[in-house]
ChimeraX commands (.cxc) that place a marker at each C-alpha (Angstrom):
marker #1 position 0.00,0.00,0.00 radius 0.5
marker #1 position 1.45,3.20,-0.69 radius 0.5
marker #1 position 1.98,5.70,2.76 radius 0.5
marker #1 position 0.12,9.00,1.35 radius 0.5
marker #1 position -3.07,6.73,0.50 radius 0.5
marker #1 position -3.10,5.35,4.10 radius 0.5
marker #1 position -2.06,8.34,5.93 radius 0.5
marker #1 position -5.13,10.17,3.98 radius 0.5
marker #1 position -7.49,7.77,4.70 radius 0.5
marker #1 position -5.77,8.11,8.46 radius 0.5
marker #1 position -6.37,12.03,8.34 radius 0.5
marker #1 position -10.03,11.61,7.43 radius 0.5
marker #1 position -11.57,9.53,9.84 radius 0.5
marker #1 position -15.38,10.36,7.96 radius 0.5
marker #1 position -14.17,8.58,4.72 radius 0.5
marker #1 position -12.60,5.48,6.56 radius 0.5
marker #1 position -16.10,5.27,8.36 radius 0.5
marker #1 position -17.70,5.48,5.02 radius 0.5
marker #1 position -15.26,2.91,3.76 radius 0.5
marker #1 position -15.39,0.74,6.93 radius 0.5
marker #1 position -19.57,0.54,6.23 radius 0.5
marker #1 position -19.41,0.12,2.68 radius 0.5
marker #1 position -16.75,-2.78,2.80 radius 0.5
marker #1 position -18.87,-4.45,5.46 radius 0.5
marker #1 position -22.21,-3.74,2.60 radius 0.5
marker #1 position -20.04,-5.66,0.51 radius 0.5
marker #1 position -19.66,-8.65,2.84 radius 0.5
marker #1 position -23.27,-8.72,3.72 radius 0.5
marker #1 position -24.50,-9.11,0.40 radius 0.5
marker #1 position -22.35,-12.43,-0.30 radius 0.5
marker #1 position -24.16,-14.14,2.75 radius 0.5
marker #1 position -27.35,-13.05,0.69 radius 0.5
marker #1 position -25.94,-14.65,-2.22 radius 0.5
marker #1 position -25.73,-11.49,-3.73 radius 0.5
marker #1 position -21.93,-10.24,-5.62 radius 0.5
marker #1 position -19.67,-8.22,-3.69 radius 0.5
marker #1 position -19.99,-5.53,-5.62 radius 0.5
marker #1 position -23.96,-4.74,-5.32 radius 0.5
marker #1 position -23.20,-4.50,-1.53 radius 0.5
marker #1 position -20.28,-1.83,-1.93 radius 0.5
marker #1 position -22.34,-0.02,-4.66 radius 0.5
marker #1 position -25.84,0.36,-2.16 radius 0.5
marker #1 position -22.80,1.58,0.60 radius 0.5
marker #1 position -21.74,4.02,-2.06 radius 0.5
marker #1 position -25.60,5.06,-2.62 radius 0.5
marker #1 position -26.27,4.92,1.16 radius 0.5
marker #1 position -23.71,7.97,2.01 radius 0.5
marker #1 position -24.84,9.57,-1.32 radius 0.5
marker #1 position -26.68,13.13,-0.55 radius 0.5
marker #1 position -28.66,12.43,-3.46 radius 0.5
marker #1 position -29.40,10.09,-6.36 radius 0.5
marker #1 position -26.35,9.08,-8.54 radius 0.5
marker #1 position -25.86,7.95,-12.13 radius 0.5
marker #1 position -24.93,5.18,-13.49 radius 0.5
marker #1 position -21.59,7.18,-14.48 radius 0.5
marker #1 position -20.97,8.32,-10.93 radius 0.5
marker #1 position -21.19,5.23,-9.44 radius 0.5
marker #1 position -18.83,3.66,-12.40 radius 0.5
marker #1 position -16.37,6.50,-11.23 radius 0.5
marker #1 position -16.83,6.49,-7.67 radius 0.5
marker #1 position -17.01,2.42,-7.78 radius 0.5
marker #1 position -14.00,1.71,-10.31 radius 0.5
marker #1 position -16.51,-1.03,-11.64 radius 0.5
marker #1 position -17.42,-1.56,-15.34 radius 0.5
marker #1 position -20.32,0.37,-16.12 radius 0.5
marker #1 position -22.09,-3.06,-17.26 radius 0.5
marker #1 position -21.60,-4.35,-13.51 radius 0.5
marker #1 position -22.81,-1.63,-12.16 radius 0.5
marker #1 position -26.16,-0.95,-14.66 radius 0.5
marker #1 position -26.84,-4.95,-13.69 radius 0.5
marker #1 position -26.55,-4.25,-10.50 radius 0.5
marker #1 position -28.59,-1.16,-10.12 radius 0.5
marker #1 position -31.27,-3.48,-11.93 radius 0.5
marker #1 position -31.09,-6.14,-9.81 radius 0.5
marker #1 position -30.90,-3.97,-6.23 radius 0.5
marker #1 position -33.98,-2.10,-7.81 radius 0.5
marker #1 position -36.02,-5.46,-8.46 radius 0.5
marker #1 position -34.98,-6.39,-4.59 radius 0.5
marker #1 position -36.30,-2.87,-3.63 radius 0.5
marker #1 position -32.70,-2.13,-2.05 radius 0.5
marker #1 position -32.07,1.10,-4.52 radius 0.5
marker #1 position -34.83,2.68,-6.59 radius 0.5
marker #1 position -34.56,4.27,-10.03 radius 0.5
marker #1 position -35.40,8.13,-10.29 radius 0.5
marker #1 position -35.23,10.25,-13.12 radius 0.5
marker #1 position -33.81,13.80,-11.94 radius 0.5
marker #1 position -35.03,17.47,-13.65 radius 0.5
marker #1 position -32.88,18.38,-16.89 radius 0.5
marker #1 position -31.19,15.11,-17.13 radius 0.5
marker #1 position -33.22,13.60,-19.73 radius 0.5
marker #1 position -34.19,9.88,-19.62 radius 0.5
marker #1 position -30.47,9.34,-17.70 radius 0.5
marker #1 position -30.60,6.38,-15.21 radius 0.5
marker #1 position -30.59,8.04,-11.20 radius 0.5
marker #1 position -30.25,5.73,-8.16 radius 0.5
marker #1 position -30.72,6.35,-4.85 radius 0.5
marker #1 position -30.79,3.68,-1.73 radius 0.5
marker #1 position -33.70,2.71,0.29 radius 0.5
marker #1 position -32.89,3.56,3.65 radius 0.5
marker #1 position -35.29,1.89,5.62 radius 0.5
marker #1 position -34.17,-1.34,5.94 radius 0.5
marker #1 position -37.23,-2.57,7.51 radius 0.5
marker #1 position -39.18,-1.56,4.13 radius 0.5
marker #1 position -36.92,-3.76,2.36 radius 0.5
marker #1 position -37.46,-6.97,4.57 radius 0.5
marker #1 position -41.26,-6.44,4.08 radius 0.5
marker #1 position -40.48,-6.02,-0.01 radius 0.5
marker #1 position -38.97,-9.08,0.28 radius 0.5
marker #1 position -41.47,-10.97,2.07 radius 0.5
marker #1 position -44.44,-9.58,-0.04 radius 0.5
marker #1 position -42.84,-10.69,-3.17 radius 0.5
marker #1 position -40.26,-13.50,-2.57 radius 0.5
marker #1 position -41.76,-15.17,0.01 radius 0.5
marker #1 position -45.12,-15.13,-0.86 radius 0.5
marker #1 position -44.38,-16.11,-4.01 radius 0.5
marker #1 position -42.38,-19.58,-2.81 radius 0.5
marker #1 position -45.99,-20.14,-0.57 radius 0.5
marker #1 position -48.21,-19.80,-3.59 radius 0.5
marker #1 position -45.71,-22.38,-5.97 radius 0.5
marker #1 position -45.86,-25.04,-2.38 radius 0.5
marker #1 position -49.52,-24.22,-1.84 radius 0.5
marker #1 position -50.24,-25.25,-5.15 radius 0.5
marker #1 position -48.04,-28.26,-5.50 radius 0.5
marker #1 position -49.54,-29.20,-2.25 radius 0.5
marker #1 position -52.74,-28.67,-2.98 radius 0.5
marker #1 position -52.62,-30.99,-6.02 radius 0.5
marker #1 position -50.58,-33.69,-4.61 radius 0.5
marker #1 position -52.93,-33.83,-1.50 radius 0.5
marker #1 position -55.80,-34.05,-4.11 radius 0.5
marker #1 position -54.01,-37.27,-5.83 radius 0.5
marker #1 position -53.17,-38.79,-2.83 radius 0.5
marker #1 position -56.78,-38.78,-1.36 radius 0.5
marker #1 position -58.19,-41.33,-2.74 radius 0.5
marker #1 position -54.61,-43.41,-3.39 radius 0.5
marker #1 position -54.44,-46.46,-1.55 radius 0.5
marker #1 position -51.38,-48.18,0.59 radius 0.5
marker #1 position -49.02,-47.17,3.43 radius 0.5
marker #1 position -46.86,-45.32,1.14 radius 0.5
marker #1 position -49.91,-43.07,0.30 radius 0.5
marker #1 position -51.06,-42.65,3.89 radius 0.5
marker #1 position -47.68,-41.57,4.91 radius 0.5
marker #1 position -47.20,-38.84,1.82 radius 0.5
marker #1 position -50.23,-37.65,2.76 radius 0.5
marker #1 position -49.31,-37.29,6.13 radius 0.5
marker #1 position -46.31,-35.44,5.57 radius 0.5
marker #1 position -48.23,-33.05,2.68 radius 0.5
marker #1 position -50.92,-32.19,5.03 radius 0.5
marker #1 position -47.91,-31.49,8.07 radius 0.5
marker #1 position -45.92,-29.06,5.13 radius 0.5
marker #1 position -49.24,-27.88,4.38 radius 0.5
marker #1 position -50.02,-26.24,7.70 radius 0.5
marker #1 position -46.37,-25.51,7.81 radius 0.5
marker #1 position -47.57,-23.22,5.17 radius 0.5
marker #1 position -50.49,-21.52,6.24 radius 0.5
marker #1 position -49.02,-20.60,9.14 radius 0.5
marker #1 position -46.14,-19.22,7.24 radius 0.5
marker #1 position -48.54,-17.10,5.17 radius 0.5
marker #1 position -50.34,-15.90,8.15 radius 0.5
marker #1 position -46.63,-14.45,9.22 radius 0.5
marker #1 position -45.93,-12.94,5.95 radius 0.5
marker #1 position -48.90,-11.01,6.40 radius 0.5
marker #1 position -48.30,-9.81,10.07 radius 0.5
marker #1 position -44.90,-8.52,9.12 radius 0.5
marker #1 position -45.62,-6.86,5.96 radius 0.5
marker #1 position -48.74,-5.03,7.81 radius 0.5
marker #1 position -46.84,-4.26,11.10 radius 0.5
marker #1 position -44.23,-1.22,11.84 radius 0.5
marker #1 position -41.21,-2.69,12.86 radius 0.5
marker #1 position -41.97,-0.44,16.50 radius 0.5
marker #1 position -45.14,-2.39,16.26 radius 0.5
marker #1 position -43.71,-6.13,16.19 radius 0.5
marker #1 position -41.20,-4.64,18.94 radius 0.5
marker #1 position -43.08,-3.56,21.34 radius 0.5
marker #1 position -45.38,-7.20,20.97 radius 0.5
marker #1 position -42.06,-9.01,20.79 radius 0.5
marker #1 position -40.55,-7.32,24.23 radius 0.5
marker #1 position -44.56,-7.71,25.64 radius 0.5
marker #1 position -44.17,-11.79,24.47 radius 0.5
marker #1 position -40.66,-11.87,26.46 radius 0.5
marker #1 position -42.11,-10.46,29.62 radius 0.5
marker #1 position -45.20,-12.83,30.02 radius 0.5
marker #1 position -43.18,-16.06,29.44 radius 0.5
marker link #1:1,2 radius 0.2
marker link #1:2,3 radius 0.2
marker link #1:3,4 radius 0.2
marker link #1:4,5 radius 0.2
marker link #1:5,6 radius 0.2
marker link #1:6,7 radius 0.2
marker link #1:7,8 radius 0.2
marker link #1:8,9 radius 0.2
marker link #1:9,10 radius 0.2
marker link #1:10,11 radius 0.2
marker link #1:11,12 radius 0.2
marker link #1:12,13 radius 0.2
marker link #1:13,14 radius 0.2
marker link #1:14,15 radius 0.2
marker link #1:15,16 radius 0.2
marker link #1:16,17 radius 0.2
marker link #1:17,18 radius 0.2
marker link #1:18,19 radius 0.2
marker link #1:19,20 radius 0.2
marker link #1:20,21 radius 0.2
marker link #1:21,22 radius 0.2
marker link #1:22,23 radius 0.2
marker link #1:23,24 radius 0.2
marker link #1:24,25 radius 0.2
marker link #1:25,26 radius 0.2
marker link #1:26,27 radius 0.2
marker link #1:27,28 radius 0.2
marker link #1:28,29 radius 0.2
marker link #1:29,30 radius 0.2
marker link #1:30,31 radius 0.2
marker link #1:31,32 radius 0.2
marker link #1:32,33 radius 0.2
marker link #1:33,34 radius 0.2
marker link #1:34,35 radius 0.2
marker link #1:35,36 radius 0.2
marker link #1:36,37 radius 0.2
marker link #1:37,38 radius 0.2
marker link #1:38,39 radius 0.2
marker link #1:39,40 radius 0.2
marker link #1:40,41 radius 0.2
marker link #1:41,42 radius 0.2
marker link #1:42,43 radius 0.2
marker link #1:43,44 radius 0.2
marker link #1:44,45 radius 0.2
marker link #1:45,46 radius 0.2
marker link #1:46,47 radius 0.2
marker link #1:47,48 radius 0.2
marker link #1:48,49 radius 0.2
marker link #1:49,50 radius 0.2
marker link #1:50,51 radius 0.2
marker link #1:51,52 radius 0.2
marker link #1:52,53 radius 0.2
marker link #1:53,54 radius 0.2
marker link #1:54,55 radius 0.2
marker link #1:55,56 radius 0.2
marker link #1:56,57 radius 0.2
marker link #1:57,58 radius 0.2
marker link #1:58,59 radius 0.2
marker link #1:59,60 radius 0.2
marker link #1:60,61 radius 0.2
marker link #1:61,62 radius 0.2
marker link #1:62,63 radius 0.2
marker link #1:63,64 radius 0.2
marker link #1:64,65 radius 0.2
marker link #1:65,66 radius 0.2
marker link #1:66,67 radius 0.2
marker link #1:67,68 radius 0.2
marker link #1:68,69 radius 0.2
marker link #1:69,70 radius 0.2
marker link #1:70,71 radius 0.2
marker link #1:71,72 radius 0.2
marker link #1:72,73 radius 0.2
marker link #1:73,74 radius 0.2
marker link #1:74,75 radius 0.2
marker link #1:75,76 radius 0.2
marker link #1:76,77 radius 0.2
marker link #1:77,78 radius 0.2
marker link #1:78,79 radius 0.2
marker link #1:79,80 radius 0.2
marker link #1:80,81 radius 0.2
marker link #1:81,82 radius 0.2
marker link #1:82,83 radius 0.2
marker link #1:83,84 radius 0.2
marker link #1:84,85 radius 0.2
marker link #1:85,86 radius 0.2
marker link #1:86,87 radius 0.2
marker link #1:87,88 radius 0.2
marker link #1:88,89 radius 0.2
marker link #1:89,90 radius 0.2
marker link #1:90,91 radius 0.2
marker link #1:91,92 radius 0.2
marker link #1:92,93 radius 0.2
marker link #1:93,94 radius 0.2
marker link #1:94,95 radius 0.2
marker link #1:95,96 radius 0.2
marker link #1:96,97 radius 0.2
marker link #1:97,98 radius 0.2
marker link #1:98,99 radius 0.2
marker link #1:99,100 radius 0.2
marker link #1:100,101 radius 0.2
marker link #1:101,102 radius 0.2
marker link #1:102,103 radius 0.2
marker link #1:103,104 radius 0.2
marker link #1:104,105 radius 0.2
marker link #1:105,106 radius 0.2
marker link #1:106,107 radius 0.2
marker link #1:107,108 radius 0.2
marker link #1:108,109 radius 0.2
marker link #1:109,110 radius 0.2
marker link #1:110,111 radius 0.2
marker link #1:111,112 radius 0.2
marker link #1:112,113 radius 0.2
marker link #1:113,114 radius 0.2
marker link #1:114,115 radius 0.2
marker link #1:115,116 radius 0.2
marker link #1:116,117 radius 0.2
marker link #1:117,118 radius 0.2
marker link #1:118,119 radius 0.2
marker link #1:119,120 radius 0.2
marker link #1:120,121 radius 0.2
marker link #1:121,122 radius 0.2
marker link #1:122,123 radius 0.2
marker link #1:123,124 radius 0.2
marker link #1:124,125 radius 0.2
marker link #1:125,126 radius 0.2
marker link #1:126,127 radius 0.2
marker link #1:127,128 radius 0.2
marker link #1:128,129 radius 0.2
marker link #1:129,130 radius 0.2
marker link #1:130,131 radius 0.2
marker link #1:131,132 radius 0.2
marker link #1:132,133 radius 0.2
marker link #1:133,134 radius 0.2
marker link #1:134,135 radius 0.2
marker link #1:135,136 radius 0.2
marker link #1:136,137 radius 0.2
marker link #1:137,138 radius 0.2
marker link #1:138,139 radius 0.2
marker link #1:139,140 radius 0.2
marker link #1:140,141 radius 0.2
marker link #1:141,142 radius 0.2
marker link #1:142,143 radius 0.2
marker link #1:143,144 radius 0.2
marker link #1:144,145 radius 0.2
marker link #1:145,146 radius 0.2
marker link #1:146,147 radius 0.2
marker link #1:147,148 radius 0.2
marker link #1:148,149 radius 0.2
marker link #1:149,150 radius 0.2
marker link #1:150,151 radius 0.2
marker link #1:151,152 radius 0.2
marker link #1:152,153 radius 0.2
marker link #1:153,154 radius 0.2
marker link #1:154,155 radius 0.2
marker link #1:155,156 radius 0.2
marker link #1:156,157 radius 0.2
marker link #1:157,158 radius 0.2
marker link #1:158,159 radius 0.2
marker link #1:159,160 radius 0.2
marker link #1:160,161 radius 0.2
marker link #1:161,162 radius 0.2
marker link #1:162,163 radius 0.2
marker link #1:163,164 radius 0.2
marker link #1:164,165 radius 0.2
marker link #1:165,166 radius 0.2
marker link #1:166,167 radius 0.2
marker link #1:167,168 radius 0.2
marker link #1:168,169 radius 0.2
marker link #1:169,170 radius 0.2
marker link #1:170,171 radius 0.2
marker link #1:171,172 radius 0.2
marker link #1:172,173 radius 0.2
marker link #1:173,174 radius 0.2
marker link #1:174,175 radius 0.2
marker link #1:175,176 radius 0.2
marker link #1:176,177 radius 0.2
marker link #1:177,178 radius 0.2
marker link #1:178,179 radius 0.2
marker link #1:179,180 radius 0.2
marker link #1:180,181 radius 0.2
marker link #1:181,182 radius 0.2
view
């Protein structure tokens, strides 16, 4: 590492912060399954004061402006950065991150989730249907373990639905009122 780079970074303890949080965005989105990059580039848009360009995040980033428009895309389908289109700029690409993190767990439960209960609840729905009437142990048992997965799933559903219609404060304050009657 060259001295004048660290002792910089040493001088200006805001940017190592930045840099320390933005890293760490990095490292969060591989447990996710998500690249390294998308993680640095919503850290980049997090300490943003506004929404940035494709072009600014290429030059703030270093990354190829193809990584970073399919990342932009992606993070926007996953509700982590949203597209905006800013006055005088023309049909030019803006992103800026969501900041409410609890928004984007509810995103993702409203449309990930549910959507892997609907594709079960169908496939169980149909395979309890041709396994009603089947005959034999090994039909009993299936059927036993579809209807178990079912309820599994109903309950899951009825979860999805409390946290997507609940402040986070909300599911707090029942949470800490849960933990003091047990």
């Amino acid at each position: 590492m060259d001295e004048v780079g660290d002792e910089g970074q040493d001088d200006d303890p805001v940017e190592a912060a930045r840099q320390e949080v933005i890293d760490a965005f990095g490292r969060c989105a591989e447990v996710y399954g998500l690249n390294h990059s998308y993680g640095r580039l919503y850290g980049i848009l997090f300490f943003a004061d506004g929404p940035l360009s494709l072009d600014a995040l290429v030059a703030e980033s270093g990354y190829a402006k193809s990584t970073v428009s399919t990342a932009t895309q992606r993070m926007d389908r996953l509700h982590l950065v949203h597209r905006r289109s800013v006055p005088g700029e023309g049909k030019k690409a803006f992103y800026e991150a969501e900041r409410d993190f609890w928004r984007i767990v509810q995103e993702f439960l409203r449309s990930e989730v549910r959507r892997e209960i609907r594709v079960m609840t169908r496939a169980l729905d149909a395979a309890e249907e041709r396994l009603a009437d089947a005959e034999g142990d090994r039909a009993a048992s299936d059927l036993e373990k579809i209807r178990s997965l079912q309820r599994t799933y109903d309950r899951s559903e009825r979860l999805v639905a409390l946290l997507t219609g609940a402040s986070m404060e909300r599911l707090a304050d029942l949470a800490d009122r849960l933990r003091r009657s047990e």
